[in-house]
N, CA and C of each residue as an Amber inpcrd file, in Angstrom:
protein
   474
 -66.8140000 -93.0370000-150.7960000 -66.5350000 -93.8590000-149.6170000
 -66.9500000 -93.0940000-148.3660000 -67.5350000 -93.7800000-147.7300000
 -68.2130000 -93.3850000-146.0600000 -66.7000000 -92.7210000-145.2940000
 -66.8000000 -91.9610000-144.4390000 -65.4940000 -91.4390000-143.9060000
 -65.0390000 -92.5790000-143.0050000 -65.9770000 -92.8960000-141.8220000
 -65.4590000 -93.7660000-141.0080000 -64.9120000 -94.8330000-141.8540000
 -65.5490000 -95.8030000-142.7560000 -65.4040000 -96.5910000-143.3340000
 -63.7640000 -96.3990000-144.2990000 -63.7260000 -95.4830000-144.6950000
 -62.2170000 -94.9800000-145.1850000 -61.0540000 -95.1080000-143.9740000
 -61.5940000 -94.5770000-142.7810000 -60.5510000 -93.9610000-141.9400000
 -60.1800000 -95.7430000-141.5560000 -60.9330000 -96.6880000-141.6860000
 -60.6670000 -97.9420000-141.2980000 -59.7150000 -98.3640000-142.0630000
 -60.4360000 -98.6390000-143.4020000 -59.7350000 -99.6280000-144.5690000
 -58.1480000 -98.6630000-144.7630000 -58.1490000 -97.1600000-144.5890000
 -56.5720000 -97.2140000-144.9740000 -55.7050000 -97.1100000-143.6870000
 -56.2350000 -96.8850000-142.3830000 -55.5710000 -96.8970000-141.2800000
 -54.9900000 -95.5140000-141.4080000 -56.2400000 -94.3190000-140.8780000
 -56.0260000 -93.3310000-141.3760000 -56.4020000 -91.9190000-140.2780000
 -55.8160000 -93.1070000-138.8650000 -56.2270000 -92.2600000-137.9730000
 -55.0700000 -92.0380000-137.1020000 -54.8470000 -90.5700000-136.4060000
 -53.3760000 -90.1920000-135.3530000 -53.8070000 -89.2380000-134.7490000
 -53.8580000 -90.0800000-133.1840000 -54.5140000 -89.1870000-131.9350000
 -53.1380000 -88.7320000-131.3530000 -53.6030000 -87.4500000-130.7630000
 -52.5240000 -86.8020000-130.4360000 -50.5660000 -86.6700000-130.8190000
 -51.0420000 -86.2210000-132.0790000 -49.6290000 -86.3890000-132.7600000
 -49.2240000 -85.0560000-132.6810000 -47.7470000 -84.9050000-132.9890000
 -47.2660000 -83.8000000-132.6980000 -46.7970000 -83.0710000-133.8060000
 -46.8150000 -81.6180000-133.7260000 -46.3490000 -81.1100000-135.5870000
 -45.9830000 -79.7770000-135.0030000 -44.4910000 -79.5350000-136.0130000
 -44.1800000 -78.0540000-135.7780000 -44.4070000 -77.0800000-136.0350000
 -45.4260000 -77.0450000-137.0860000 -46.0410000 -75.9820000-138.0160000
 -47.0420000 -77.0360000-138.8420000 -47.9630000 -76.0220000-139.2050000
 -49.0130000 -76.4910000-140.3000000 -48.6750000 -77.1350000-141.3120000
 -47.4090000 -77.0060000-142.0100000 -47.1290000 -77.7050000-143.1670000
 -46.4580000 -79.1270000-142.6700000 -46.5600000 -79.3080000-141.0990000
 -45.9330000 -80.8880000-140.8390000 -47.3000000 -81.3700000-140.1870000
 -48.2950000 -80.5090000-139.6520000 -50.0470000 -81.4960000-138.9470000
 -50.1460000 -81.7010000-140.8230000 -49.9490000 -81.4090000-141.6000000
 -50.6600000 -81.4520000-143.0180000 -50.0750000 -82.4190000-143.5200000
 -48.5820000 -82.7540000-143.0490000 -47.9540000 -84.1440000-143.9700000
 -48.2750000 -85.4050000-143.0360000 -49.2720000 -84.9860000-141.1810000
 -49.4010000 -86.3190000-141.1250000 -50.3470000 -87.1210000-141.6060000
 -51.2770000 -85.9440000-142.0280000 -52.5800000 -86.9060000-142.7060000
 -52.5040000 -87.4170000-144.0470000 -51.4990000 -86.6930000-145.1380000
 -51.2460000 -87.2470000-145.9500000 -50.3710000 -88.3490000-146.1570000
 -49.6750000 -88.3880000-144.9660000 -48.6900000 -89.4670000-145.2120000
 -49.3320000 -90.7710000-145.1010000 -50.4380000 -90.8020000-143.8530000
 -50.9950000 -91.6080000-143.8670000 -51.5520000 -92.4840000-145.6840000
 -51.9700000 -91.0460000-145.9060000 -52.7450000 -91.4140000-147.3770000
 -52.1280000 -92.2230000-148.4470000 -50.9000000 -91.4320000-148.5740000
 -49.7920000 -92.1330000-149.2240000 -49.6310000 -93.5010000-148.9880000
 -49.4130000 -93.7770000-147.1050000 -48.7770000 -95.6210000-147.2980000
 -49.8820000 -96.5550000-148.0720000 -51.0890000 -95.6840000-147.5820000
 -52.0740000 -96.5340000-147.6320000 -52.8160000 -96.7230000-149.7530000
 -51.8810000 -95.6340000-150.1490000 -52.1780000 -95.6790000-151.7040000
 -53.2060000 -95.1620000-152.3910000 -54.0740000 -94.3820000-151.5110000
 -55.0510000 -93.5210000-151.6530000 -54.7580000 -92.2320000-152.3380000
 -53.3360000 -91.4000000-152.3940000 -53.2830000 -90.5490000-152.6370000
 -51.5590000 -90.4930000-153.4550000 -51.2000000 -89.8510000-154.3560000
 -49.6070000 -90.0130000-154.3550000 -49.0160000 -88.9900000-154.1420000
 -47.4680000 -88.6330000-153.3490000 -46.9170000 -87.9460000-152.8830000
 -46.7230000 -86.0650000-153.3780000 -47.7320000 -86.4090000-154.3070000
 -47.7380000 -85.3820000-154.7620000 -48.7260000 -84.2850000-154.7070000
 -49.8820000 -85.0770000-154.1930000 -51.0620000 -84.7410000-153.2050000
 -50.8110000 -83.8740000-151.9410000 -49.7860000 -84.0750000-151.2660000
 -49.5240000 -82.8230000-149.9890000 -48.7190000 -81.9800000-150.6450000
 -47.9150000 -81.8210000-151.6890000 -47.4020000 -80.8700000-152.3040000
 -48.5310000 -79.4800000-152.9340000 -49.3980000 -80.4580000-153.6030000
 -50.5800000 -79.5200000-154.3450000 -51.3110000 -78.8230000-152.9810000
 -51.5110000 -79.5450000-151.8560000 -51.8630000 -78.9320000-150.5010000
 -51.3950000 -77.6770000-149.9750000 -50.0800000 -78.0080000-150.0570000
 -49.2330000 -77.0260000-149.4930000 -49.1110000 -75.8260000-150.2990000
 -48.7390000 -76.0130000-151.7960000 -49.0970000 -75.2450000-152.4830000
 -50.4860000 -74.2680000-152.4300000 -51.2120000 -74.5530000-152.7140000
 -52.8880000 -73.7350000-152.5440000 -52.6940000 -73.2930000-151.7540000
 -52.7810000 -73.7180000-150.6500000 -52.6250000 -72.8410000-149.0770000
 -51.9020000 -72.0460000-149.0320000 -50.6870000 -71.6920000-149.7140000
 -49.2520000 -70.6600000-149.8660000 -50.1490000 -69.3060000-151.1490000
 -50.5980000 -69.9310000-152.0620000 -51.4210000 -69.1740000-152.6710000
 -52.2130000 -68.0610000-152.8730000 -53.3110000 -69.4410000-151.9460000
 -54.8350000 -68.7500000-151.6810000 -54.9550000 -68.5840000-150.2410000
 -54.1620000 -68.7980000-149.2920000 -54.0760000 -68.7190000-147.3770000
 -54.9300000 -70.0150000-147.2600000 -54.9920000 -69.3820000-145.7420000
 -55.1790000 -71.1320000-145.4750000 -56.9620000 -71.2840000-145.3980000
 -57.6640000 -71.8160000-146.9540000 -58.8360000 -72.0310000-146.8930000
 -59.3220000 -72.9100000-146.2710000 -58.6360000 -73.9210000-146.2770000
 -58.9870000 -75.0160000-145.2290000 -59.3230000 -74.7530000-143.9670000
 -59.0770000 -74.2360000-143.3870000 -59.7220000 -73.5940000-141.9740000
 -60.8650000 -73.5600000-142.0390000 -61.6990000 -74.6940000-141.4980000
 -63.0060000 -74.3330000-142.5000000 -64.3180000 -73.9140000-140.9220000
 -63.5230000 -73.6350000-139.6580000 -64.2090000 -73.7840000-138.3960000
 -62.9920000 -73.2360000-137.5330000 -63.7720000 -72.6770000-136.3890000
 -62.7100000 -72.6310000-135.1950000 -61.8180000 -73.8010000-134.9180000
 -60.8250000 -73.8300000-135.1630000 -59.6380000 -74.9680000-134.8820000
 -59.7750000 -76.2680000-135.7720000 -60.5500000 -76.1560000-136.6460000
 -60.5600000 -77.3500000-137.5800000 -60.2350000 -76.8430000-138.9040000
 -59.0220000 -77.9900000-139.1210000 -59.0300000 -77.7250000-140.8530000
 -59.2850000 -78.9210000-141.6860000 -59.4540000 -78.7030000-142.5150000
 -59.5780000 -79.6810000-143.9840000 -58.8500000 -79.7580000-145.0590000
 -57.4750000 -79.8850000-144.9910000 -56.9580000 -80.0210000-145.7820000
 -56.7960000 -81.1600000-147.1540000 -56.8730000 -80.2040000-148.1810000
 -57.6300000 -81.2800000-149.5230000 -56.9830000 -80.2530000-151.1590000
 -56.8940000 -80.6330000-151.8390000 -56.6440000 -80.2350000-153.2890000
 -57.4850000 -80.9190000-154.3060000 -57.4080000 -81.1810000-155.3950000
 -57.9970000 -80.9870000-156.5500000 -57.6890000 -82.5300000-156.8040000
 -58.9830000 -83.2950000-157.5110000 -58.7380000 -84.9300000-157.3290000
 -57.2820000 -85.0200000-158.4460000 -57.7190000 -84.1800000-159.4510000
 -56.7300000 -84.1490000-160.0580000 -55.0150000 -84.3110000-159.7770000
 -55.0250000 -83.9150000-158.6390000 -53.5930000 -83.4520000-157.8620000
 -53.1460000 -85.4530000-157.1540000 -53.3090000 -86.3180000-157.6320000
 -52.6980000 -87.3350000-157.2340000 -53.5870000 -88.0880000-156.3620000
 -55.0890000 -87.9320000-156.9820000 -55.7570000 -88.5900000-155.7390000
 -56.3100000 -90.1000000-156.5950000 -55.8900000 -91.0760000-155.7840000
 -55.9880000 -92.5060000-156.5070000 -57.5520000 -92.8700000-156.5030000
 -58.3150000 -93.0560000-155.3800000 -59.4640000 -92.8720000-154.5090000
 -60.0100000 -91.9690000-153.7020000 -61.1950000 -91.9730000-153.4910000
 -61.7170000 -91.1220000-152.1800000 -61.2870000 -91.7440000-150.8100000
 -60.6250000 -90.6190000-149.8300000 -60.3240000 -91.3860000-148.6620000
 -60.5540000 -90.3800000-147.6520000 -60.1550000 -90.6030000-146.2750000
 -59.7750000 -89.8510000-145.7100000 -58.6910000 -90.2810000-144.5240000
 -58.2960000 -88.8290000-144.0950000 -57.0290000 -89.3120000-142.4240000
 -58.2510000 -88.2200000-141.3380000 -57.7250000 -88.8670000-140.2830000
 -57.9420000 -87.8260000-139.4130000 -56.9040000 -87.6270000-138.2120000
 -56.4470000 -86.7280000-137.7360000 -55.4880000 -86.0480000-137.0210000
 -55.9740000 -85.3550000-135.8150000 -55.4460000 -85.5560000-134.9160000
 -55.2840000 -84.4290000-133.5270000 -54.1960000 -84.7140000-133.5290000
 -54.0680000 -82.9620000-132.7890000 -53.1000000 -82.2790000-132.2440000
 -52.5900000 -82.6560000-130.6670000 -51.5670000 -83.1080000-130.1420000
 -51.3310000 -82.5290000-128.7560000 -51.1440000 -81.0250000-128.1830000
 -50.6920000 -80.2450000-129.3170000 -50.2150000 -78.5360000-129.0400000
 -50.9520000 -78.4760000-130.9460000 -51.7520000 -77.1580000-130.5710000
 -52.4020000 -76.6870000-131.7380000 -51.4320000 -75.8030000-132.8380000
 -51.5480000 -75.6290000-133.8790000 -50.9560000 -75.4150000-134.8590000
 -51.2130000 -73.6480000-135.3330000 -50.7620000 -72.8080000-135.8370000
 -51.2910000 -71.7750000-136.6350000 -50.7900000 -71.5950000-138.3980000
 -51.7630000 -71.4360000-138.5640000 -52.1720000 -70.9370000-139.9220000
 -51.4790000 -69.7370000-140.4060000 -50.6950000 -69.1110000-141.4660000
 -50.6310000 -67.8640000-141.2740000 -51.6880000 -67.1780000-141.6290000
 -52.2450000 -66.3840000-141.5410000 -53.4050000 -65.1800000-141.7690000
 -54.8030000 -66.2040000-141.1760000 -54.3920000 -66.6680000-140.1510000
 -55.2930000 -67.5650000-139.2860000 -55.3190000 -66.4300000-137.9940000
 -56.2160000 -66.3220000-137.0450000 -56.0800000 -65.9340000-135.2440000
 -56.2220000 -67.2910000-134.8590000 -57.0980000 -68.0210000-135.4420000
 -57.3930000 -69.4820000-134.6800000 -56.5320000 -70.6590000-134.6720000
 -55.7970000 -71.2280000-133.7660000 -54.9500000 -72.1280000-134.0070000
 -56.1450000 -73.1420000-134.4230000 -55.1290000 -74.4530000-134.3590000
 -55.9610000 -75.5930000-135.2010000 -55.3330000 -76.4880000-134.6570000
 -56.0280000 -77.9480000-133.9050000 -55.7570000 -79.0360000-133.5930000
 -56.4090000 -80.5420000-133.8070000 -57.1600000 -80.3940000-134.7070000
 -58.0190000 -81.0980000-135.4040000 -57.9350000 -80.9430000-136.7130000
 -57.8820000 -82.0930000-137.6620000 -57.3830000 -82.2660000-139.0970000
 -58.1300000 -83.3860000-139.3110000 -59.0660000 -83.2200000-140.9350000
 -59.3580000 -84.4520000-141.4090000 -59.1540000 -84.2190000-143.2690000
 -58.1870000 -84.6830000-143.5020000 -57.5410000 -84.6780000-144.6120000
 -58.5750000 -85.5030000-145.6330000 -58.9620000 -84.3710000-146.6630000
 -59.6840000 -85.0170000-148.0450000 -59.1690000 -85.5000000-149.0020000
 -59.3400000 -86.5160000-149.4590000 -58.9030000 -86.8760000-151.1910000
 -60.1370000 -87.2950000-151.8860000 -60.5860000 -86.4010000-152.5120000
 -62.1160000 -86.6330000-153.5520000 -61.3580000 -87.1700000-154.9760000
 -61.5890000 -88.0760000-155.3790000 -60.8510000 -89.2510000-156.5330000
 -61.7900000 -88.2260000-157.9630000 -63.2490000 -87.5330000-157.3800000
 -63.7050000 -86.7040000-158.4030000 -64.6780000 -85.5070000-157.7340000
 -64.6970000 -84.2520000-158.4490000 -65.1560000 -83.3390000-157.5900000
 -67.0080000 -83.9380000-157.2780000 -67.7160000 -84.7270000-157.5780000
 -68.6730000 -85.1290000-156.7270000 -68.4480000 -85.8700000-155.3840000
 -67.3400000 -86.8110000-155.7570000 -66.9680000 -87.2070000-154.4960000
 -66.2050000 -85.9700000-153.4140000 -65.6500000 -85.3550000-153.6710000
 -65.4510000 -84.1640000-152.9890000 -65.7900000 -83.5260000-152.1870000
 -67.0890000 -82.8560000-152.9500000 -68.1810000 -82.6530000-152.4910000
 -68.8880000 -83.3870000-151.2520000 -69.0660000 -84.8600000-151.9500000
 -69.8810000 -85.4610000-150.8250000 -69.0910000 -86.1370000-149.3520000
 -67.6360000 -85.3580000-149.6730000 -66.9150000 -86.1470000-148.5450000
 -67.0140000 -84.7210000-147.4810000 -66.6380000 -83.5960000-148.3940000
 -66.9650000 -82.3910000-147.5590000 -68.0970000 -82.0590000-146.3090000
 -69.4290000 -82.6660000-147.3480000 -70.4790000 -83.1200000-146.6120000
 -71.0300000 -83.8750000-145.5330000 -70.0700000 -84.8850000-146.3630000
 -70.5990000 -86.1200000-144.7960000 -69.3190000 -85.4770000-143.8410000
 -68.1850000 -85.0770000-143.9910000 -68.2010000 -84.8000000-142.2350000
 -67.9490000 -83.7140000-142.0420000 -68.8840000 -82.5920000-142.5580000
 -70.1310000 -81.6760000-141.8630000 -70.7810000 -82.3590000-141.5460000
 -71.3820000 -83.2150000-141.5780000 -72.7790000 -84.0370000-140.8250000
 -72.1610000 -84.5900000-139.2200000 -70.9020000 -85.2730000-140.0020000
 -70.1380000 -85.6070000-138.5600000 -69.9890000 -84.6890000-137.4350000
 -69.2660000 -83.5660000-137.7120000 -68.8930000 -82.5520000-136.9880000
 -70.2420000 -81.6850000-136.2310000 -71.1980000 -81.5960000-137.1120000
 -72.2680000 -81.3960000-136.3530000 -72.6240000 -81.7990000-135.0250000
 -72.9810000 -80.6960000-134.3280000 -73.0470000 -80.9230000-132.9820000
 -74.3710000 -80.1460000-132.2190000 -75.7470000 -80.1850000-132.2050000
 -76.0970000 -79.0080000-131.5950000 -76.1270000 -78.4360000-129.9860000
 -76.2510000 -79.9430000-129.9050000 -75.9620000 -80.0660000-128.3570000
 -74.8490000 -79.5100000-127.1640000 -73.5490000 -79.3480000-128.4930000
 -72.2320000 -78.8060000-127.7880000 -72.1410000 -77.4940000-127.7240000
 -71.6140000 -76.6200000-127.4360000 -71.2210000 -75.3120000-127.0090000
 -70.9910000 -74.6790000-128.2860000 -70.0550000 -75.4980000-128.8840000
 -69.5420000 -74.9460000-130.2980000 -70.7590000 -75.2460000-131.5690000
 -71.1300000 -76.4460000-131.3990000 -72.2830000 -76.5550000-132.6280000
 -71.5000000 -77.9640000-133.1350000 -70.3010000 -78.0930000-132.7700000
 -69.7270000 -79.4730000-133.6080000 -68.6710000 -80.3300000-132.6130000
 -68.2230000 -81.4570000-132.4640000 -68.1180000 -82.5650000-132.0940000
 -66.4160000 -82.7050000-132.2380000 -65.8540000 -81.5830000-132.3000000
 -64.2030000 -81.3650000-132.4770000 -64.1070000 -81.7620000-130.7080000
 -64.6760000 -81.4310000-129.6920000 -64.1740000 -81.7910000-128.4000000
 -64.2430000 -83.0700000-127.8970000 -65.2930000 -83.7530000-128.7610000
 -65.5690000 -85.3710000-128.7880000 -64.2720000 -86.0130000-129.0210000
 -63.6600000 -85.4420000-130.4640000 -62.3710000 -86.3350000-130.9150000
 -61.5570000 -85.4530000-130.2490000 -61.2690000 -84.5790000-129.9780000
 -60.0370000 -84.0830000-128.9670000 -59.8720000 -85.2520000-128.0470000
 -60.8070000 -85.7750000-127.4070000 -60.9080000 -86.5920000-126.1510000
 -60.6150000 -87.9850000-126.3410000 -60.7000000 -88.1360000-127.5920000
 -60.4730000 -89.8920000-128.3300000 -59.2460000 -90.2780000-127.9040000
 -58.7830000 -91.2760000-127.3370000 -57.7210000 -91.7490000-127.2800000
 -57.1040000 -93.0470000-127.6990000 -58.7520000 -93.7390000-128.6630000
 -57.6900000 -95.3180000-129.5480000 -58.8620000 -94.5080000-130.5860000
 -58.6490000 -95.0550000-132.0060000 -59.2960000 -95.1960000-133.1880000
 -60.7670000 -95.7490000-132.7880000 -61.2670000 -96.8060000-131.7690000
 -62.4920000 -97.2540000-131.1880000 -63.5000000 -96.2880000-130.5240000
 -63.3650000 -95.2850000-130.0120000 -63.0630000 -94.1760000-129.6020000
 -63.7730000 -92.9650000-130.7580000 -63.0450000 -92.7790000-131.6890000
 -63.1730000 -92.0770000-132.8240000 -64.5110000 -92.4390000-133.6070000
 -64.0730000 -94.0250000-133.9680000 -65.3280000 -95.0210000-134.4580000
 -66.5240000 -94.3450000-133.5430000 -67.0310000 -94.3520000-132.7490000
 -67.8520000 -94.0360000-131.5060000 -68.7730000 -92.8860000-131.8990000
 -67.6020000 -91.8070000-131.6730000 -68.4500000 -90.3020000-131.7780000
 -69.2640000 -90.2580000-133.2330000 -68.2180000 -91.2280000-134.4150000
 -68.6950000 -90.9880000-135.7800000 -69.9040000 -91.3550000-135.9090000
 -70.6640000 -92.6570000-135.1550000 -71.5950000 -93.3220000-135.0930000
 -72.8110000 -92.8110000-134.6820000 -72.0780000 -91.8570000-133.2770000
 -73.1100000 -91.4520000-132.0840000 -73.8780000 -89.7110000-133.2730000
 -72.8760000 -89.4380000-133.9250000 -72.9030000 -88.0350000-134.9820000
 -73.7640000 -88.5310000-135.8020000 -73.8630000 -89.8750000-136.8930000
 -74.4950000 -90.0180000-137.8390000 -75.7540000 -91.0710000-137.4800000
 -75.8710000 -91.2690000-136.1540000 -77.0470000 -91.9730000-135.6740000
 -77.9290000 -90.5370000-135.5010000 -77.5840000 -89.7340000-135.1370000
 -78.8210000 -88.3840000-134.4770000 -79.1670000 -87.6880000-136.1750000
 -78.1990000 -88.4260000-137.6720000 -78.6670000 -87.3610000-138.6670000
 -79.9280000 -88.7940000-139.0370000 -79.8520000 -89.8180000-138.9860000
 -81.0390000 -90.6740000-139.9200000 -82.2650000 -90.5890000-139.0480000
């Protein structure tokens, strides 16, 4: 499934939400996942888990994470959430806080893969300071907004 196209059909988007720690920015994207039946509650557990593990791999950029587990771990479909922060989050064995979240559920590790992918393509930025398009959605303030940058990102890759 296309990301934007996911972030629609499950209603899987929360601009400027607020979280007290990493393990609550991490239950808002899954929760999303959950109402929407994409993922079952057992999916941010396996999250939370790994990350306690293996640290926080998801960090996959300055202030962006990706939080995701194993399709295996309760994932119904491929979907996704996406999340901002109002106040950024830390990681432990992070320096970089994090205020940007786009939560994976790969239904199989090709889809995984190719969800990983397409938003790297999204996030791509060369034009910006950073190289990627995290200050675009910082700035989003409805889901229309979001829709936008995703478009304006995957119009400059065809």
């Amino acid at each position: 499934m296309k990301f934007k196209q996911s972030l629609i059909e499950n209603d899987s988007v929360l601009l400027g939400a607020t979280a007290t720690d990493w393990r609550s920015a991490i239950k808002l994207g899954t929760d999303m996942l959950i109402r929407s039946g994409a993922v079952e509650p057992c999916y941010h557990d396996a999250i939370i888990s790994s990350i306690e593990k293996m640290g926080p791999y998801i960090v996959i950029a300055p202030q962006f994470a990706m939080p995701h587990a194993r399709p295996e771990n309760g994932v119904n479909r491929t979907a996704f959430a996406l999340v901002t922060l109002s106040i950024p989050v830390k990681f432990e064995g992070e320096d970089e806080l994090v205020d940007v979240l786009v939560t994976l559920a790969g239904s199989t590790s090709d889809e995984h893969m190719e969800g990983l992918m397409e938003v790297t393509q999204v996030l791509e930025d060369e034009n910006s300071e950073s190289g990627i398009n995290l200050d675009k959605l910082r700035k989003c303030h409805s889901k229309a907004e979001v829709f936008n940058v995703i478009d304006q990102a995957l119009a400059k890759i065809i």
